[in-house]
N, C-alpha and C positions, 0 to 999 in steps of 0.2 A: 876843474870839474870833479875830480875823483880826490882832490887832496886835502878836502875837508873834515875836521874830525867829527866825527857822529856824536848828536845829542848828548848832555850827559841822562843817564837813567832818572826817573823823578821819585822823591821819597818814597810814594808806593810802592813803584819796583825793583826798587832796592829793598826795601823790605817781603814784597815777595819772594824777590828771589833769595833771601836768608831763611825763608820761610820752607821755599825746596828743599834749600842746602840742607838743612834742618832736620826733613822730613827726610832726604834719599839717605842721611848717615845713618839716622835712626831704626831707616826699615833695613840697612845693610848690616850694622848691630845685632839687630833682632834674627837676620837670616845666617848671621855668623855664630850667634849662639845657640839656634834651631840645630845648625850642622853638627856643634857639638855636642850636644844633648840628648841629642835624638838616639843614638849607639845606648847609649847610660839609661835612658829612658827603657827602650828595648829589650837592655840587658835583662833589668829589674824585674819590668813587666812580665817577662819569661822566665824569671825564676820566680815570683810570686805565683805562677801558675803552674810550675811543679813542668816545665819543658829546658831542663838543663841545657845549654850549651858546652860541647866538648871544651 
């Protein structure tokens, strides 16, 4: 009753879910260079504006 193996997945979703995979590295990428960036960013922006950091 329970020892059957499940469907295989059909080209569709197989390709959807590459389609995820794809998308969740890409937005986690994006959120791992935001992290670093963002300091540098900051930094800059506050001394182009004449508010020195110690």
């Amino acid at each position: 009753m329970f020892g059957a193996a499940p469907p295989a997945p059909s080209p569709a979703e197989r390709a959807a879910a590459r389609l995820q995979v794809r998308q969740t590295f890409r937005g986690l990428g994006f959120y791992i260079a935001s992290l670093w960036s963002a300091p540098l960013v900051l930094y800059y922006v506050n001394q182009a504006l004449g508010r020195h950091i110690a």
